[in-house]
C-alpha positions as CSV (number, residue, x, y, z in Angstrom):
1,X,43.9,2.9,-19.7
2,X,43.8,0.3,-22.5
3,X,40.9,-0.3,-24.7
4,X,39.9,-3.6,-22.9
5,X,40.4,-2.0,-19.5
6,X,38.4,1.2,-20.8
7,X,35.8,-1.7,-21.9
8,X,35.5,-3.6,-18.8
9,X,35.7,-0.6,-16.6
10,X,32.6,0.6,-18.7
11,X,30.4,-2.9,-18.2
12,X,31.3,-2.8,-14.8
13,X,29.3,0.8,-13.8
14,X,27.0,-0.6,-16.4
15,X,26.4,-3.9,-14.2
16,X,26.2,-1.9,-11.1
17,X,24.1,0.3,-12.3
18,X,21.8,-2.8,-13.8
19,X,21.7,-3.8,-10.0
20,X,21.6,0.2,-8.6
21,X,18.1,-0.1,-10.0
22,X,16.4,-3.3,-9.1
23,X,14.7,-3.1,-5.5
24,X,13.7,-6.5,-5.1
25,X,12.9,-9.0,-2.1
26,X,13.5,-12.1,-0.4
27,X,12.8,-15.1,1.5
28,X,13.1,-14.9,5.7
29,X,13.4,-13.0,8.8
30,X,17.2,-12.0,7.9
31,X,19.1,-11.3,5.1
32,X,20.3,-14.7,2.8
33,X,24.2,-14.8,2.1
34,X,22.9,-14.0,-1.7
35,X,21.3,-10.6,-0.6
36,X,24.3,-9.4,1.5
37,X,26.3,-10.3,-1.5
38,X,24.4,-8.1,-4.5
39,X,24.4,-5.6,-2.2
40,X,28.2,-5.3,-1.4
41,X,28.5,-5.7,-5.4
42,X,26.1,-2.8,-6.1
43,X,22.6,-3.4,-5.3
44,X,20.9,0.1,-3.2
45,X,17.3,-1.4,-2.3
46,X,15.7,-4.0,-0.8
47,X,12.3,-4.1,-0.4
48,X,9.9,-5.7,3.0
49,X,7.1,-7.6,3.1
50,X,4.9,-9.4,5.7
51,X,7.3,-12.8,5.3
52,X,10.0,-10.6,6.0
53,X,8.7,-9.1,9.6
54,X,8.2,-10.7,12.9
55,X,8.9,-7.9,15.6
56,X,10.3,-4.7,15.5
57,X,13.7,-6.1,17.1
58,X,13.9,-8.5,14.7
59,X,13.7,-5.5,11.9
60,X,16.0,-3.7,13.1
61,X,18.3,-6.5,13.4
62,X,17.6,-7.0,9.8
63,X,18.5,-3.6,8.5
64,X,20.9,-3.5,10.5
65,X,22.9,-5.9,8.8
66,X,22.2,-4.6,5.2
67,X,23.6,-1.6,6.3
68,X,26.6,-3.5,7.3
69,X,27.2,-4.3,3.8
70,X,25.9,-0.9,2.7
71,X,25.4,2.2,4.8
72,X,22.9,4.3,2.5
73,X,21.2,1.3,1.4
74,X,17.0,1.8,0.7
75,X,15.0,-0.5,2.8
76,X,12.0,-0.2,1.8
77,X,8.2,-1.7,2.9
78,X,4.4,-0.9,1.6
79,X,3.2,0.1,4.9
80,X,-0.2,2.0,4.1
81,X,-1.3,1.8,7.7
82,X,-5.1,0.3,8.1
83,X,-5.6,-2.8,5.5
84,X,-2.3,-3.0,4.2
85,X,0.3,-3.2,6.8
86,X,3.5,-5.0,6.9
87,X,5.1,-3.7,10.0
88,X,1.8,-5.7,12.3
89,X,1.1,-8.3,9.7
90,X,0.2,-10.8,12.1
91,X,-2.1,-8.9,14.4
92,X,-3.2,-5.8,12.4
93,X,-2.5,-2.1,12.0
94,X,-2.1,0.3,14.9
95,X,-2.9,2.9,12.7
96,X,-6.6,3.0,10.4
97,X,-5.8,3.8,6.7
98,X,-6.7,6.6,4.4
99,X,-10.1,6.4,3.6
100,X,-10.8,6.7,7.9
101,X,-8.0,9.5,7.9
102,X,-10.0,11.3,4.7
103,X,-13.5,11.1,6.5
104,X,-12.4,12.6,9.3
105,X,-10.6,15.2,7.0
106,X,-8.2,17.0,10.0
107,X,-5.1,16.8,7.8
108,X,-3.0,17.6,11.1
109,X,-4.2,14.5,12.1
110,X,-3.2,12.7,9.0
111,X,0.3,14.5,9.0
112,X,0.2,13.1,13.2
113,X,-0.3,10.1,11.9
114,X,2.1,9.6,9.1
115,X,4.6,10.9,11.4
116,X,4.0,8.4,14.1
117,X,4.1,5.8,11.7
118,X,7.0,6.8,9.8
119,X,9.1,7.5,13.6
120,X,8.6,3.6,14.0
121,X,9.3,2.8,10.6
122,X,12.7,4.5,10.9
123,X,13.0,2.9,14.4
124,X,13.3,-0.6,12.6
125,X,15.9,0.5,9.6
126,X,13.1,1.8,7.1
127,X,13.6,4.7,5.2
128,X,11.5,4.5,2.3
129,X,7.3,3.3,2.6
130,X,5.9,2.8,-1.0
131,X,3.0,5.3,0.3
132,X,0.6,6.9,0.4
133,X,-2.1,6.5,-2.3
134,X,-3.2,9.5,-4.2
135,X,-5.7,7.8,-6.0
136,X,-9.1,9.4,-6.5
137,X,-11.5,6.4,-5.8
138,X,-14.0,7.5,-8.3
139,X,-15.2,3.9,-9.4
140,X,-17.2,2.5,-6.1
141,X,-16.7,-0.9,-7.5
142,X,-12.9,-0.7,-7.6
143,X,-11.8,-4.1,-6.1
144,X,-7.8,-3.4,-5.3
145,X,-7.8,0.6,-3.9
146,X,-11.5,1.1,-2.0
147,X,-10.2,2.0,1.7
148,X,-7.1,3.0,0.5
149,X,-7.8,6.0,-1.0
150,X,-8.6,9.2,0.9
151,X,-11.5,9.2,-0.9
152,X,-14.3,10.3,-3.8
153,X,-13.1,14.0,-3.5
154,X,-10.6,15.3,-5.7
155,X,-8.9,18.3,-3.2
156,X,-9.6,16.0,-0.1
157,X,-7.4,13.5,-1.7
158,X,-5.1,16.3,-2.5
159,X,-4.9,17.8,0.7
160,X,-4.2,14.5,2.5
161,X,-1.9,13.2,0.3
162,X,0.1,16.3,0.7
163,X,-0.3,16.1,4.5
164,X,0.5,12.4,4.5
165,X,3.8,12.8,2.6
166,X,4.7,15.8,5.2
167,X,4.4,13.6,8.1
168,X,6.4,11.0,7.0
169,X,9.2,12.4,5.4
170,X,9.2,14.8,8.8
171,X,10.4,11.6,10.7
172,X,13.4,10.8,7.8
173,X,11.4,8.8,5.8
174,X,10.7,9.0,1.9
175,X,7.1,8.4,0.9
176,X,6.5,7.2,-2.1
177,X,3.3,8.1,-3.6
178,X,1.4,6.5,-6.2
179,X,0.0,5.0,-7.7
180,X,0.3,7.3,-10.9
181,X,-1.4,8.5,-13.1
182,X,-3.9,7.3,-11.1
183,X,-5.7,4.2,-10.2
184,X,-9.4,5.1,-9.1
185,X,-10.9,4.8,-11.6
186,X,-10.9,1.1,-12.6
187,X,-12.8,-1.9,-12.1
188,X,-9.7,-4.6,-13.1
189,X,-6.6,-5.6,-10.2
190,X,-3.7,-5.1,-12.1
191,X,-2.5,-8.2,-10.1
192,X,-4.8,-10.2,-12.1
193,X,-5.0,-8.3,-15.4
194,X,-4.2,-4.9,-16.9
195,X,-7.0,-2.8,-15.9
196,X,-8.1,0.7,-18.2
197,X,-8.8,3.8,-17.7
198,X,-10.9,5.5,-20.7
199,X,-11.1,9.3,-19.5
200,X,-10.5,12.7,-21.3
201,X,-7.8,14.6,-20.4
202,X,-9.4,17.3,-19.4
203,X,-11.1,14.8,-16.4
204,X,-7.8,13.1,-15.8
205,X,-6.2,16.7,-15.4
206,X,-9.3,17.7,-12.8
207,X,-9.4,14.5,-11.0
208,X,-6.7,11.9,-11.3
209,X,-3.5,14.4,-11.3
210,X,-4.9,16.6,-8.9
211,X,-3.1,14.9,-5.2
212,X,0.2,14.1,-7.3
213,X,0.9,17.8,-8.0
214,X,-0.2,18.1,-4.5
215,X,2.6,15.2,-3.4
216,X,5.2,16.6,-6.2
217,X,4.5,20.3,-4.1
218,X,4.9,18.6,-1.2
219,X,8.1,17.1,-2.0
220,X,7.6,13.6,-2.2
221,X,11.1,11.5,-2.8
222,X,9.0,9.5,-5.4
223,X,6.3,8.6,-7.4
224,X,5.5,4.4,-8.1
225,X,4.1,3.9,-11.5
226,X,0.5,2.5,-11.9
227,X,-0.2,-1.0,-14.4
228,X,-3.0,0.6,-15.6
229,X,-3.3,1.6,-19.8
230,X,-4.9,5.2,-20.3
231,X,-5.3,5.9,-24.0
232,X,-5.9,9.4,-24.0
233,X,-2.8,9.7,-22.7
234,X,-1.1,6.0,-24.8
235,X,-3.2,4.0,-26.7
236,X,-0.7,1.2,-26.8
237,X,1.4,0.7,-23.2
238,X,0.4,1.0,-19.6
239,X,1.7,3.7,-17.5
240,X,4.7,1.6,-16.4
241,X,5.8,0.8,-19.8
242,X,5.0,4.9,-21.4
243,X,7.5,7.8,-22.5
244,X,4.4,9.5,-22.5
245,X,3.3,9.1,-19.5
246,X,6.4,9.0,-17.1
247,X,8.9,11.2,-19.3
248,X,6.2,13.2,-21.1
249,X,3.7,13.8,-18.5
250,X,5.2,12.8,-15.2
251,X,9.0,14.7,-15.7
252,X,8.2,17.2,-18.2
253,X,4.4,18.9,-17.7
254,X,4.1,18.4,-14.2
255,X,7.7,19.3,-13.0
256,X,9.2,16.2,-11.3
257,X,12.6,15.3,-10.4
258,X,12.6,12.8,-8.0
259,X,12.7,9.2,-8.0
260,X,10.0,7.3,-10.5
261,X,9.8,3.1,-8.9
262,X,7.6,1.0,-10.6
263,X,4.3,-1.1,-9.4
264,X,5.4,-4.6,-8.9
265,X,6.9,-5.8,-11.9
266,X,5.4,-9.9,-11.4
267,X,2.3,-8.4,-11.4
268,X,0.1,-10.2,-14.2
269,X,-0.8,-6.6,-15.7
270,X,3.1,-6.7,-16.7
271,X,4.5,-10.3,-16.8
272,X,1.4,-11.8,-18.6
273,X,1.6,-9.2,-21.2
274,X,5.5,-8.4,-21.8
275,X,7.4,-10.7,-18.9
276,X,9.7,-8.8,-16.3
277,X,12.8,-8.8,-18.3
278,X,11.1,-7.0,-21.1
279,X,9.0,-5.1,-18.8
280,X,11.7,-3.8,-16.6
281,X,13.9,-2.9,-19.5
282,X,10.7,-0.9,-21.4
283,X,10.6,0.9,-18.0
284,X,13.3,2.1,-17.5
285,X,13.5,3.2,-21.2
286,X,10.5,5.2,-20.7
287,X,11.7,6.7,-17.4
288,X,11.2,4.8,-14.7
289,X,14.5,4.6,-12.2
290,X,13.8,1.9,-10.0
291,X,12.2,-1.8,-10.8
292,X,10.0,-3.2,-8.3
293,X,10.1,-6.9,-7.8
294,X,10.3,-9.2,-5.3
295,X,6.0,-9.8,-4.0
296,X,6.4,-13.1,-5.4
297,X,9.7,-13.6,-6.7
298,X,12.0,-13.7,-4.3
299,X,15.5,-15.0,-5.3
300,X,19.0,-14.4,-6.6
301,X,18.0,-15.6,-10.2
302,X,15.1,-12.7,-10.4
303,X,18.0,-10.3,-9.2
304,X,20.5,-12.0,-12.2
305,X,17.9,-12.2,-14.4
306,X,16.8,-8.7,-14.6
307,X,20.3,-7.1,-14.1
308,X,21.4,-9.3,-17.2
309,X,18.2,-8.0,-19.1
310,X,19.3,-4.7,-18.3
311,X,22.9,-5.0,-19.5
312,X,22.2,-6.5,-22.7
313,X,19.5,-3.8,-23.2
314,X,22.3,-1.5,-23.3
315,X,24.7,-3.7,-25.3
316,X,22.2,-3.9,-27.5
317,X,21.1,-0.4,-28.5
318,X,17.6,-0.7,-26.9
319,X,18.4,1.1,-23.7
320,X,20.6,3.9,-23.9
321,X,23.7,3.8,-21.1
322,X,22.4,7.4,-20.4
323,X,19.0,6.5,-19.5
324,X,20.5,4.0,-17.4
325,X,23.2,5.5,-15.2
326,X,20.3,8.7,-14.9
327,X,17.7,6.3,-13.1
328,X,20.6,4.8,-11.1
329,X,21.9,8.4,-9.9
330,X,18.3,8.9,-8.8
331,X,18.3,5.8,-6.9
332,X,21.8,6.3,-5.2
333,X,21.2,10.3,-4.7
334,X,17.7,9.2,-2.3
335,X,20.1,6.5,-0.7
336,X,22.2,9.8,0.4
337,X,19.2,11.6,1.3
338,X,17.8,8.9,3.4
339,X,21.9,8.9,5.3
340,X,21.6,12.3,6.1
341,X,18.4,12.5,7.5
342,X,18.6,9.2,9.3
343,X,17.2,10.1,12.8
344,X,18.8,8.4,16.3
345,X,17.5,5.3,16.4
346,X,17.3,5.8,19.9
347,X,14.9,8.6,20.2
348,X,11.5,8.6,21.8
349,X,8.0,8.3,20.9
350,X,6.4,11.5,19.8
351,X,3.8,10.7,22.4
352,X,1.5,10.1,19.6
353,X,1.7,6.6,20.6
354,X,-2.3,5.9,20.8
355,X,-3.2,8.6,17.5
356,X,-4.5,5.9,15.8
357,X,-6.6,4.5,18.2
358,X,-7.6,8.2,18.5
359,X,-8.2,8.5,15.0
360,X,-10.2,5.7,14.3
361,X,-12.7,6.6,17.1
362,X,-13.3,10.1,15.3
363,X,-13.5,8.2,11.7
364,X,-16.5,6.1,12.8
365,X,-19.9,6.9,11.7
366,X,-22.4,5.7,13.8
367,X,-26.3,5.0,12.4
368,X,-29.1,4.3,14.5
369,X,-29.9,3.9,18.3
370,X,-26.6,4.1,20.5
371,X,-27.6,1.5,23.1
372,X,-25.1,-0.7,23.7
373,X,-25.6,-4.5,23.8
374,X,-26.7,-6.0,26.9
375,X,-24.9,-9.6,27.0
376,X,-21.7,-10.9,24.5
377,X,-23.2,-11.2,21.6
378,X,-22.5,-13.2,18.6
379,X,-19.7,-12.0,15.7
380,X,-20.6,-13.4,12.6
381,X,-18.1,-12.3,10.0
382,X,-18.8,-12.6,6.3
383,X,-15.6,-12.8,3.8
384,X,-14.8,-11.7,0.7
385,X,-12.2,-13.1,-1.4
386,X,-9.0,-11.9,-0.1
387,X,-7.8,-8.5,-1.9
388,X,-3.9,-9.4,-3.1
389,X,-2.5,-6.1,-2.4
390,X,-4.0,-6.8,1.4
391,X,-2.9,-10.0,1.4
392,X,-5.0,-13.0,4.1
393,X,-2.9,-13.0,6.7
394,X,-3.4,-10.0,7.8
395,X,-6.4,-10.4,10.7
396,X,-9.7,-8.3,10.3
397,X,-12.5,-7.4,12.2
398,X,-14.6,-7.0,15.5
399,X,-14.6,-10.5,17.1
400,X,-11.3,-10.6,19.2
401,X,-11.9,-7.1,20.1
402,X,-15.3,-7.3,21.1
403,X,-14.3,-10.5,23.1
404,X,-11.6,-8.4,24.8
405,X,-14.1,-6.0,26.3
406,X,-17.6,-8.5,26.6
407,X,-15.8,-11.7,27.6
408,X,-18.1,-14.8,26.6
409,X,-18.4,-12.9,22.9
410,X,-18.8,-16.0,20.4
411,X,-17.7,-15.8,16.6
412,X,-18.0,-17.8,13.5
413,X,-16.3,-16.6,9.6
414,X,-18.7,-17.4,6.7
415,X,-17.2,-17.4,3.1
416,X,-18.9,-16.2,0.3
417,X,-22.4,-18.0,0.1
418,X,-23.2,-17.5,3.2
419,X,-27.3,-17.5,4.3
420,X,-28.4,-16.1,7.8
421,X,-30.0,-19.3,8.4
422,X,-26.5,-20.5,9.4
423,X,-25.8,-17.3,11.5
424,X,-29.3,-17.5,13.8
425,X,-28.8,-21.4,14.2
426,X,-25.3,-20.3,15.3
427,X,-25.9,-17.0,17.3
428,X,-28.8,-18.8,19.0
429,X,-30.8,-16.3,21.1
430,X,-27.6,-14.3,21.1
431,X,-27.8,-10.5,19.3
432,X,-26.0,-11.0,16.2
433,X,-23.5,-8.8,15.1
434,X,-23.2,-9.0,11.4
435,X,-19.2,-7.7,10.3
436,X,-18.7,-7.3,6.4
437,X,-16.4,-5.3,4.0
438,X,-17.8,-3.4,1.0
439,X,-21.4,-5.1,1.1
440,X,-22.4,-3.4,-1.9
441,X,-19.9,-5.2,-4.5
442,X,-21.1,-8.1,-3.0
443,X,-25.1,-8.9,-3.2
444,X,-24.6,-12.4,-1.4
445,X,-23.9,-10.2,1.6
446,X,-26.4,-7.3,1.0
447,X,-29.1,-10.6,0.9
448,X,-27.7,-12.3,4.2
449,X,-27.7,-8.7,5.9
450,X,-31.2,-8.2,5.0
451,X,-32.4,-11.8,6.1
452,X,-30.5,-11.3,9.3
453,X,-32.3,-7.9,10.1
454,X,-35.8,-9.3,9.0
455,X,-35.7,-12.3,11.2
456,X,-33.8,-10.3,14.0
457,X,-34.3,-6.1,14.3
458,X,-31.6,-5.9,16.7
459,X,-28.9,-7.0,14.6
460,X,-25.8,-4.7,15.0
461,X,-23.7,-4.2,11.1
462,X,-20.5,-3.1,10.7
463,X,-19.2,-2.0,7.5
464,X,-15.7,-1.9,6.9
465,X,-14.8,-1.5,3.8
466,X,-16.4,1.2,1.9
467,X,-19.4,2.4,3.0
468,X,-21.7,2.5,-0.2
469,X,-24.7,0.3,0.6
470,X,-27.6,1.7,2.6
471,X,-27.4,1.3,6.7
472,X,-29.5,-1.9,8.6
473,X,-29.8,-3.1,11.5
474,X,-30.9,-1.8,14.5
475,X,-26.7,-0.3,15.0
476,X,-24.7,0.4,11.8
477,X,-21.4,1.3,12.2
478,X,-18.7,2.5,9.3
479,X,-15.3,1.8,10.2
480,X,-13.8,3.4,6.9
481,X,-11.3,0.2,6.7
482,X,-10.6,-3.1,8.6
483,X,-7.4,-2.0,10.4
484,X,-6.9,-3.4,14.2
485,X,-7.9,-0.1,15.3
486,X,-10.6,0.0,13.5
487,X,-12.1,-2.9,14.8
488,X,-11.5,-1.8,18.6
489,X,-13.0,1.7,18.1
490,X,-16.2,-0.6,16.7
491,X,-16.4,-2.9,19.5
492,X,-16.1,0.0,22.1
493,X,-19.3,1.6,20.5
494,X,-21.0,-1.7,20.8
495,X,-19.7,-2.9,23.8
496,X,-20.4,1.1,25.2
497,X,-16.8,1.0,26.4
């Protein structure tokens, strides 16, 4: 081989391996001519999102042509089940989420869950869910994980992190847990801003790492990175971004070798502070193997962008060619994984089909006098701010499921500022039942609640989001998250279904 062959033959794996590492996204309901091409040229991810996902033919359909291109490629999807869901986007989670799986703490019923939900995952082509979160929800007032977390408990979130990660990868699907080192503990959305975490070491070893040596034991097939800065462990870059933290900590102290994929890489915690080509390259410098972008930026100029970063990184001397082709070999040796353990596409349900209906019923907790309510009543719902990582277009609630099982049920939304006056001119001489989602980070609900219950004792409350402020109403019922399922097993306690 001459030189200049030697040369380009050399920027070629380096190019492909730019690309090897990238998972990013895209526009549509099946793949653009763009994505089919970076993935014939290299490209071994793509990741799924709500915009992505209309039925579960359709998603099949979709994979199925990626994997026309490339058989092993990793299609992947940040389906937590409960709030966050991808797969039902439109009408809501089958399954409730951790925090209703951690309160009813039967971790064969979180491992029956995962594995239900990972079975239809690989049904439609998926093979790798950025989930579950082992994050320790320590801070109450944490306004991105809340219900997403198993819980408060350190070994609870440990033991159903490790139980979630079972279940899924027992139906051919790689979780992905994260979000490491941890992201409980903060009262910032790294969407927004680059949130802190200012514990000792000795707490972050007894709390925060606690359910990812239970994943790593488990055998996760990777870890996502968390935007979050943690000086005891860097004073200077977030988690993301830190040797420290991802080679030091992550790889050397607590024993992983599987795949490290970062947090999304346009999130303002990263490309307000360094921008995505910087950020990707500092990344993967530090040891991060696969870049995750594509939330919001979802084109063939991202893509270019960040593989050209990439490449001139290594041109340059600022990322090794090592470093480079080691995350890619990562990325490439879980594509194989996910081949080989690719179940028939064809095969049944587990007969698990209603476990989440199942589980949400047993994650209720129910506060006050059982009696159900006489005549439809009226649903007034009071909203938060939509939570980014939940995204709004995802419905919530008890209203359509209540109406489903007391026909005549009436509704109304109220935004933040809400008074009761405007529910009890709505509800009329109806019984008003009062729906709202973590109550105590918001005191304009907390005061609407307790003006409702004043003027009328037979109000019925659902919480659910966390459950932190004190019961009312005549009925209070704690859903432990706002999933479909959720909502139903609510309306069937108040409805005495």
């Amino acid at each position: 081989m001459t030189v200049l062959a030697h040369r380009t033959a050399a920027n070629d794996a380096v190019t492909r391996d730019a690309l090897a590492v990238l998972q990013p996204g895209f526009e549509g309901t099946t793949a653009p001519a763009w994505l089919l091409r970076q993935v014939g040229e290299g490209l071994t991810a793509v990741g799924l999102f709500g915009r992505n996902i209309a039925s579960p033919e359709q998603l099949a359909a979709l994979t199925a042509q990626l994997r026309a291109e490339r058989d092993d490629v990793l299609v992947a999807i940040d389906e937590e089940g409960g709030d966050v869901t991808r797969l039902e986007v439109r009408g809501g989670s089958s399954f409730p989420g951790n925090l209703a799986l951690g309160a009813v703490d039967d971790t064969g019923l979180t491992r029956d869950v995962a594995r239900e939900l990972g079975r239809r995952l690989a049904a439609c082509g998926v093979n790798l869910n950025w989930a579950p979160s082992a994050d320790v929800n320590s801070n109450p007032d944490n306004p991105v994980i809340g219900v997403r977390s198993f819980g408060a408990d350190t070994r609870l979130t440990a033991r159903h992190t490790a139980a979630y990660v079972e279940g899924l990868q027992a139906a051919g699907v790689a979780a992905c847990t994260k979000h490491f080192p941890g992201h409980g503990d903060t009262n910032v959305d790294s969407h927004h801003a680059l949130p802190r975490i200012d514990v000792d070491l000795d707490t972050l070893h007894a709390r925060e790492l606690v359910p990812f040596r239970a994943a790593i034991a488990a055998g996760t097939k990777a870890v996502m990175s968390a935007h979050i800065l943690v000086p005891s462990l860097d004073p200077t870059r977030p988690a993301t971004l830190s040797p420290q933290i991802l080679t030091g900590l992550l790889r050397k102290e607590l024993g992983y070798e599987g795949l490290i994929v970062t947090d999304g890489m346009e999130m303002n915690a990263i490309a307000g502070t360094y921008g995505i080509e910087r950020g990707s390259v500092l990344a993967i410098a530090a040891g991060a193997d696969a870049i995750c972008v594509g939330g919001g930026l979802a084109d063939e100029a991202t893509v270019l962008r960040l593989r050209d970063a990439l490449v001139a990184a290594v041109r340059e001397g600022t990322l090794p060619e090592d470093r480079l082709a080691e995350a890619a070999a990562r990325v490439r040796s879980l594509a194989e994984w996910t081949r080989r353990v690719r179940p028939d596409a064809r095969q049944e349900g587990s007969g698990a089909s209603g476990i989440g209906l199942t589980a949400a019923r047993r994650a209720l907790t129910v506060t006050g006098v059982r009696t159900p309510v006489a005549a439809p009543p009226y649903v007034a719902t009071l909203t938060p701010v939509a939570n980014i990582a939940v995204g709004d277009e995802t419905p919530w609630g008890v209203a359509a499921q209540l109406a489903a099982l007391m026909p005549g049920t009436a509704s109304g939304t109220y935004p933040q500022g809400a008074v009761a006056g405007e529910v009890l001119a709505a509800a009329g001489g109806r019984t008003v039942v009062a729906v709202v989602r973590d109550a105590h980070r918001h005191p304009w609900m907390t005061e609407a609640l307790d003006a409702l219950v004043a003027a009328r004792p037979d109000t019925v409350v659902v919480e659910m989001g966390l459950p932190r402020a004190e019961p009312r109403g005549a009925l209070h019922i704690a859903t432990h998250g706002a999933s479909r399922v959720c909502g139903r097993a609510a309306a069937e306690v108040i409805a005495g279904a």
